[in-house]
C-alpha positions in Angstrom: -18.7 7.8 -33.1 -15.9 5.4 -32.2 -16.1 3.7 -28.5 -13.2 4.5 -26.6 -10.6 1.6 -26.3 -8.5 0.1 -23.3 -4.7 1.2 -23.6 -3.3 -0.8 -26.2 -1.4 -4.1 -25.2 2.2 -3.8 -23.5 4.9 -6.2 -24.7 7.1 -8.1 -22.1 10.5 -6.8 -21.6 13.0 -9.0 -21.4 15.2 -9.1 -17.9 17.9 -10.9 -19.8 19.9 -10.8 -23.3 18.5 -13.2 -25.3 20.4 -14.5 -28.2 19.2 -14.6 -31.4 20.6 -16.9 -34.1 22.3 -15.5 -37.0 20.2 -16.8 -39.8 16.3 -18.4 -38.8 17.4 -21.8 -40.3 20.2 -21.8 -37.6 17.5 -21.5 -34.9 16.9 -24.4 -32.8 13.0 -25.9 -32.8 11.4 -24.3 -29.2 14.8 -22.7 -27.9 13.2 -19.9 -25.6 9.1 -20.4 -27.6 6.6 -20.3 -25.3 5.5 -23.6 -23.7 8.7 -25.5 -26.0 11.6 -27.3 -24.5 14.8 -24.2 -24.2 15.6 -21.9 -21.3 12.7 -20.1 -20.0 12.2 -16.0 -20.6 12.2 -13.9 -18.1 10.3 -11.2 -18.9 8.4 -8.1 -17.5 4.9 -7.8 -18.2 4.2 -4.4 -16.1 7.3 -2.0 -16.1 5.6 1.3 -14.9 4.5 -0.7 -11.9 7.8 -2.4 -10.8 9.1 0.7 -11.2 6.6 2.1 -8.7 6.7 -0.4 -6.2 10.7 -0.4 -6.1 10.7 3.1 -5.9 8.3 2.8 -2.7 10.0 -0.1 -0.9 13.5 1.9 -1.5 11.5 4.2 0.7 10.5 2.4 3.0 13.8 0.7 3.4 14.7 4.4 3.6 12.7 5.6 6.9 12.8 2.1 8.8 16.6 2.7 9.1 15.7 6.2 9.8 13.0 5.8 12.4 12.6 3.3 15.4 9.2 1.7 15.2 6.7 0.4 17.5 4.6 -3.0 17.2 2.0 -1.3 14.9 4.4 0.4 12.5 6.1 -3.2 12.1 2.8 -5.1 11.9 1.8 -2.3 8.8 5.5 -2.7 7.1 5.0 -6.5 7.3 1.7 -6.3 4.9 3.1 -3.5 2.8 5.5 -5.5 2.3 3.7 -9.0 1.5 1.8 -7.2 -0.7 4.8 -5.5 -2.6 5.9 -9.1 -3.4 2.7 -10.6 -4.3 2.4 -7.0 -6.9 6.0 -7.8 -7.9 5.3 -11.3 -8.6 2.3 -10.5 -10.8 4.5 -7.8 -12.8 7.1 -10.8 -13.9 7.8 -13.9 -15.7 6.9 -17.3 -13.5 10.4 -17.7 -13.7 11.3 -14.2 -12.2 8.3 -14.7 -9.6 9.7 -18.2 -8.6 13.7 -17.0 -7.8 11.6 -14.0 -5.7 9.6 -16.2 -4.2 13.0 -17.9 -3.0 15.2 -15.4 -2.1 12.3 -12.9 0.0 12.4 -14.3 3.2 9.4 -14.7 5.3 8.3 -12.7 7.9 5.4 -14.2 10.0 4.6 -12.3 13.1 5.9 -9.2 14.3 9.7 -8.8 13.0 12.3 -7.4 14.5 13.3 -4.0 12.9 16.7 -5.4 11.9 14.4 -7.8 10.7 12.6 -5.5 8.5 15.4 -3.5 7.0 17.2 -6.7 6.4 14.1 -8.5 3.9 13.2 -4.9 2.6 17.1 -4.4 1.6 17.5 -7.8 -0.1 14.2 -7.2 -2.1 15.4 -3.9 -3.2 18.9 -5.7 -4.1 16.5 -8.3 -5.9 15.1 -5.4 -8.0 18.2 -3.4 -8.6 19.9 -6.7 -10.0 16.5 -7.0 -12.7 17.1 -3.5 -13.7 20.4 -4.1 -14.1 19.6 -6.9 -16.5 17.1 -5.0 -18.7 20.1 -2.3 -18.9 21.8 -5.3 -19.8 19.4 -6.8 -22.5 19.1 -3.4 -23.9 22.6 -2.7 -24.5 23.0 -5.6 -26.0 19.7 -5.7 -28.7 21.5 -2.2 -29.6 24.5 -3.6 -30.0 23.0 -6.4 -32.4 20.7 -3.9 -34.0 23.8 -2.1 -34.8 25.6 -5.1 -36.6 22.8 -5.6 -38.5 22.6 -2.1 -39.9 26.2 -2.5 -40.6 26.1 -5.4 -41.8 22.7 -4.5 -44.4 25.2 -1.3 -45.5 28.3 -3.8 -46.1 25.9 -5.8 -48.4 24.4 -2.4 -50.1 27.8 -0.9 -50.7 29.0 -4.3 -52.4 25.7 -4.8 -54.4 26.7 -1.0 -55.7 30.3 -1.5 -56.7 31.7 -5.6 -56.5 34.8 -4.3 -57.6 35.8 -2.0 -54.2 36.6 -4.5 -52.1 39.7 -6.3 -53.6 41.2 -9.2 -51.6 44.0 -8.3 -49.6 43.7 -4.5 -50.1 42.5 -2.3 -47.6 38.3 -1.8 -47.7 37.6 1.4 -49.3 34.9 3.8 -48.2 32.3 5.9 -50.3 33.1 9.7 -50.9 30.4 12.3 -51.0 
């Protein structure tokens, strides 16, 4: 009888398009390797639960601009919200978790409610602007994927039939 295993492991998304050299001998030694000189990755380690916690602190963002609060309710929106970045930070890159770390502001004591709605709507701005650039980085691997798969038929059509393409005549197609 087999022991049952842990979920198997996620891969990191990346936030941004990375660009990937044509050919692997045009590749530059380190460019975006892990612990290497290059730009650093930004990538997502934990997407169901960013997606959890922006979803809540849209909420929230939601009722404080809904509802007047007293000193309690701020005190309790205050941790919620430490604690949504500190969950954020752990669901990102160091480099993601550093810009968050600068752009949240801090909010020691008992904020105002404009306050509040201001640091909970430029941490949902934060997050909207990742998503945004995993839409991005998606887009364009299926853009790339797509030039490759064109560029793989190109080569099969021509490894089939050198003569179609003639030089200075228009490309001709394959009929079925």
């Amino acid at each position: 009888m087999s022991t049952p295993q842990g979920p198997p492991p996620v891969e990191p998304i990346p936030a941004v398009p990375i660009e990937t050299p044509a050919s692997p001998t045009q590749a530059e030694p380190g460019k975006g390797a892990p612990g290497t000189e290059g730009p650093p990755t930004e990538t997502i380690t934990e997407p169901a639960k960013l997606l959890r916690i922006a979803s809540m602190v849209r909420e929230l963002l939601e009722e404080t601009r809904h509802a007047s609060m007293d000193e309690a309710g701020r005190k309790r929106l205050v941790e919620i919200y430490h604690r949504s970045v500190d969950e954020l930070g752990d669901s990102v890159s160091k480099d993601l978790k550093d810009e968050l770390q600068e752009l949240v502001p801090p909010l020691d004591g008992v904020p105002t409610e404009s306050e509040m709605r201001v640091a909970q709507a430029q941490l949902v701005g934060w997050l909207e602007g990742l998503f945004h650039g995993i839409q991005a980085a998606m887009f364009a691997q299926q853009m790339a994927a797509r030039q490759q798969f064109e560029e793989i038929r190109r080569r099969g059509l021509m490894a089939q039939n050198p003569q179609q393409e003639q030089p200075g005549g228009p490309p001709r197609g394959q009929y079925l």
